[in-house]
C-alpha positions in Angstrom: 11.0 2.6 13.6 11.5 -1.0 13.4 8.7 -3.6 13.3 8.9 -7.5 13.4 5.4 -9.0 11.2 4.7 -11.7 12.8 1.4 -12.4 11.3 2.2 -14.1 8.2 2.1 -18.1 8.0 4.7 -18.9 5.9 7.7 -16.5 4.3 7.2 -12.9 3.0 7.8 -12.5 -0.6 7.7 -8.7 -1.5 7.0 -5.2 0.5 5.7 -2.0 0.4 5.0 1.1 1.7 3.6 4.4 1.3 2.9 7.5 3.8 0.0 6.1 5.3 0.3 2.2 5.1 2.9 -0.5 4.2 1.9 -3.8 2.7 3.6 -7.6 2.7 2.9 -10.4 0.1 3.4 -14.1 1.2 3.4 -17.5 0.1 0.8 -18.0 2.7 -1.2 -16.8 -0.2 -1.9 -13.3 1.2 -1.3 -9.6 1.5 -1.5 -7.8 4.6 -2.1 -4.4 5.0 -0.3 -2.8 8.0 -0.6 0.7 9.9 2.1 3.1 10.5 1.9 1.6 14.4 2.5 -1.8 12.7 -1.2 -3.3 13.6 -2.5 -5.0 10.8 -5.2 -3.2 9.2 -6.3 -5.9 6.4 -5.9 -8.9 5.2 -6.6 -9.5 1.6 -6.9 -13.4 1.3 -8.2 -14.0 -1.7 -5.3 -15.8 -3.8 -4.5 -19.3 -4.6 -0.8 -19.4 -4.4 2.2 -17.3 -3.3 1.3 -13.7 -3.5 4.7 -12.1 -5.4 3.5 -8.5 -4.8 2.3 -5.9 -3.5 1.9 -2.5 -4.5 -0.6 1.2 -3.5 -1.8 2.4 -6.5 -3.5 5.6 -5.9 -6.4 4.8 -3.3 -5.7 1.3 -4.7 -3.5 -2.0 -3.5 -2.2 -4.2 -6.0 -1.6 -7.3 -5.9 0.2 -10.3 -8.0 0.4 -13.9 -7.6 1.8 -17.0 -8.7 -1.9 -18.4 -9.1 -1.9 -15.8 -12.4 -4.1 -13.3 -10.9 -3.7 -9.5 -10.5 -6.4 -8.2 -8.2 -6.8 -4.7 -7.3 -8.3 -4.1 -3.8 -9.9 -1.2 -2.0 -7.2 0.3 0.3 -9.7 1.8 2.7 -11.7 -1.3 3.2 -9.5 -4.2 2.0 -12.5 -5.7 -0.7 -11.9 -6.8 -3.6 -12.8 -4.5 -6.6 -11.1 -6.2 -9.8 -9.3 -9.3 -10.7 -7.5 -10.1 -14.2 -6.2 -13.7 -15.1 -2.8 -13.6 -16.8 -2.7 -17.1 -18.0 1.4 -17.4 -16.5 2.0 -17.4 -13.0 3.3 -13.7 -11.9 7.0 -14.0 -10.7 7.6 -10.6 -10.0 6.1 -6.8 -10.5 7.2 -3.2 -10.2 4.7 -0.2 -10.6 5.9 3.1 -12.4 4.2 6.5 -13.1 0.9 5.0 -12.5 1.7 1.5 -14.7 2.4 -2.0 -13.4 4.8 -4.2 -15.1 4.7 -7.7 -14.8 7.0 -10.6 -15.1 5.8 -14.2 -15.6 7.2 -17.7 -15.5 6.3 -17.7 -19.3 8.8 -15.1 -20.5 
């Protein structure tokens, strides 16, 4: 399958996907969260800047930004469950074996 997302405002900065769902981050300053049809499902707008990342995390979606925020969001219902200020803006983030890793623009 090939889909076109074409609900974004501005450019898409990171994707994702898993079995069930597939995610994309965006300078628009949010994080959709797409079906396996390609309808969008959610979108988690709660960031400030670019979102960098985006990431399922168990029954979890993560998500980085360049506002400094990491926010953890309910993958069922799209709310908001945790957010963590990193004091950097987050440039870029990978998760392995249950663990995010997180690059800033402070080093």
């Amino acid at each position: 399958k090939f889909f076109y997302l074409d609900s974004h405002h501005d450019k898409i900065c990171s994707l994702a996907m898993n079995k069930e769902t597939f995610l994309s981050a965006s300078k628009d300053t949010t994080c959709k969260v797409w079906s396996k049809c390609g309808e969008v499902q959610h979108t988690l707008g709660d960031h400030t800047s670019s979102v960098t990342g985006a990431f399922v995390l168990g029954n979890r979606i993560c998500t980085t930004s360049y506002d400094c925020k990491l926010r953890m969001w309910d993958t069922k219902t799209g709310k908001l469950e945790f957010s963590q200020y990193l004091f950097s803006p987050i440039t870029c983030a990978v998760i392995f074996d249950k663990t995010v890793l997180i690059g800033t623009d402070g080093g």
